[in-house]
N, C-alpha and C positions, 0 to 999 in steps of 0.2 A: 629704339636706341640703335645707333648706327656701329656695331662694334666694329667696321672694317675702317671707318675714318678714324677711331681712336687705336685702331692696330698698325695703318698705315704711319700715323702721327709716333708711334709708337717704334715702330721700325727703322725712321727715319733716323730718331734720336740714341738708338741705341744698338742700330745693326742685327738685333735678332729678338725675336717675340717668341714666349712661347704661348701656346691656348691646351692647357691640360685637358687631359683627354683626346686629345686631337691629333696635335703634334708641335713643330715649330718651323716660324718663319725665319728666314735668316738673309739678309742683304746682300748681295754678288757686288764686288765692280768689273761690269767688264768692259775692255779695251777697247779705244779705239781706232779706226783702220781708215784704207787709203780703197776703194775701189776704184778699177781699174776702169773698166768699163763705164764705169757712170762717170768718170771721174769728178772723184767727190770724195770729201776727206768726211770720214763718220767718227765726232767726239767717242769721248767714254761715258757711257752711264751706268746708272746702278739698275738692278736685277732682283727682286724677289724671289725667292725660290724656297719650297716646302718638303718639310722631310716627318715623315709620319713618326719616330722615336718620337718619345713623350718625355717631354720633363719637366717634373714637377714646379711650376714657378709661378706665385700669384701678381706677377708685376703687372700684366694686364688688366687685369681685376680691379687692381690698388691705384694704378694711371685712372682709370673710366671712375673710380669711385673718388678719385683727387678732381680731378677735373669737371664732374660734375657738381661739384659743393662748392668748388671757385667759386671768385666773386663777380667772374668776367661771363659766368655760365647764369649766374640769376638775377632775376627782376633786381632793379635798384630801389629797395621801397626803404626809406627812413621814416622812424619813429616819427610821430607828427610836434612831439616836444624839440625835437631837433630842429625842425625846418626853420626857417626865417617868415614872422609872419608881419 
């Protein structure tokens, strides 16, 4: 199981993740600027950044455990009374 692509996915949507026991991730925006020298304009983007407090939150747990019961996560198999024969 890939917990970082369901933590990334995670972070996206709600700007900070925590992983108990660990700590938490939390979303940066940071600014964009003008360098001089290269001249070259650098957008804004976002920034991951981890801070070791802990807090207690099982929403990562409960995303990984949603998202792998979807319906978009498993085999398509229908009853065979269903099918068109």
């Amino acid at each position: 199981m890939d917990v970082g692509f369901y933590l990334g996915e995670l972070l996206m949507q709600q700007g900070e993740v925590s992983v108990p026991g660990l700590g938490y991730f939390v979303q940066v925006r940071m600014s964009g600027y003008y360098n001089d020298n290269e001249r070259k304009f650098y957008p804004p983007y976002h920034q991951a950044q981890f801070d070791i407090q802990s807090i207690d939150d099982d929403a990562l747990a409960e995303y990984i455990a949603v998202k792998k019961t979807s319906p978009s996560h498993r085999p398509n198999i229908l009853p065979k009374n269903i099918l068109p024969t």
